[in-house]
C-alpha positions as CSV (number, residue, x, y, z in Angstrom):
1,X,-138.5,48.2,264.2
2,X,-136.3,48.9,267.3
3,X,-133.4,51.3,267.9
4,X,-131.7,47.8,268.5
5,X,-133.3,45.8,265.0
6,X,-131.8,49.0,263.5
7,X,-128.8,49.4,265.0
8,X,-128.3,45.0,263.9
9,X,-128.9,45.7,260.4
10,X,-127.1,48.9,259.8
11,X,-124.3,46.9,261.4
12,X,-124.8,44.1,258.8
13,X,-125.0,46.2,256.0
14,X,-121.6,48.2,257.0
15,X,-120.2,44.4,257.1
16,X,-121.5,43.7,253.6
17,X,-120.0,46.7,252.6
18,X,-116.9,45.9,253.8
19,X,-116.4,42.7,252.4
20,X,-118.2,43.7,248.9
21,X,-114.9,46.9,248.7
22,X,-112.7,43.9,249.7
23,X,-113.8,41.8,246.9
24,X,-113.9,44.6,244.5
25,X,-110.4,45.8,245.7
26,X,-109.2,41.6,244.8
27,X,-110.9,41.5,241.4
28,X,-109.5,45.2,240.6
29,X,-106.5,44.1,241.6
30,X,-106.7,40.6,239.8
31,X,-107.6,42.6,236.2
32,X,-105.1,45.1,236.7
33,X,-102.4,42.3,237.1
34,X,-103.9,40.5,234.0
35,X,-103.4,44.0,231.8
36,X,-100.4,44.6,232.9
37,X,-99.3,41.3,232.1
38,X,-101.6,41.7,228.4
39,X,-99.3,45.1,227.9
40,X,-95.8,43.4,228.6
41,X,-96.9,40.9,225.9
42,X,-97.4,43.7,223.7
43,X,-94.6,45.3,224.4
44,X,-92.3,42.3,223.6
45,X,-94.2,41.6,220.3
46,X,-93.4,45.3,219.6
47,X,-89.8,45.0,220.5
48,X,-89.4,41.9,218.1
49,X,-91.3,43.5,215.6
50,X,-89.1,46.4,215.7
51,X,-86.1,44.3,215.3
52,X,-87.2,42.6,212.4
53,X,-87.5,45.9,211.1
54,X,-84.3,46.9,211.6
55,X,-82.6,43.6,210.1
56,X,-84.9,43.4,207.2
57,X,-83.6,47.3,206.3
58,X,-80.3,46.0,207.3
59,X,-80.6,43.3,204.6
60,X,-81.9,45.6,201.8
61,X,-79.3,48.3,202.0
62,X,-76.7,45.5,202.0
63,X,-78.3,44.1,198.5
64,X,-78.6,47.9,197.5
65,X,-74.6,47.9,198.2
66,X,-74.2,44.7,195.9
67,X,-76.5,45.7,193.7
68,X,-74.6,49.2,193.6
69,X,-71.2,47.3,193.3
70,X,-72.5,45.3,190.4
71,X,-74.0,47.9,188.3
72,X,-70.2,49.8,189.0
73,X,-68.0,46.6,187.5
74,X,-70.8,46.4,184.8
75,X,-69.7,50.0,183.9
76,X,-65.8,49.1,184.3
77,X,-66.1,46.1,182.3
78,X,-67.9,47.7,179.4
């Protein structure tokens, strides 16, 4: 092999290099995107989840109240 055959395929290699990183650097890029987008998902699910929550205790401490309010003109009736 010649100084020059080496000096060719060390310079093809460094281009394969290159453009292997660059498609790396897009498919990193592409997956991080697609989590991202997967954790913003989450995130609402959580948010409505979180809110159902909060109107379902809502709802049972207002039927507690009634309940509370019945069981008190029960008592005054009696």
């Amino acid at each position: 092999m010649t100084a020059e055959t080496f000096s060719d395929n060390q310079s093809l290699l460094q281009e394969n290099e290159i453009h292997m990183d660059m498609n790396c650097k897009k498919d990193l890029e592409a997956l991080t995107s697609e989590i991202e987008e997967g954790w913003k998902h989450v995130e609402r699910k959580k948010g409505k989840r979180k809110n159902n929550e909060k109107e379902t205790n809502q709802e049972m401490m207002d039927l507690n109240i009634k309940n509370n309010d019945v069981n008190e003109n029960k008592d005054h009736e009696q």
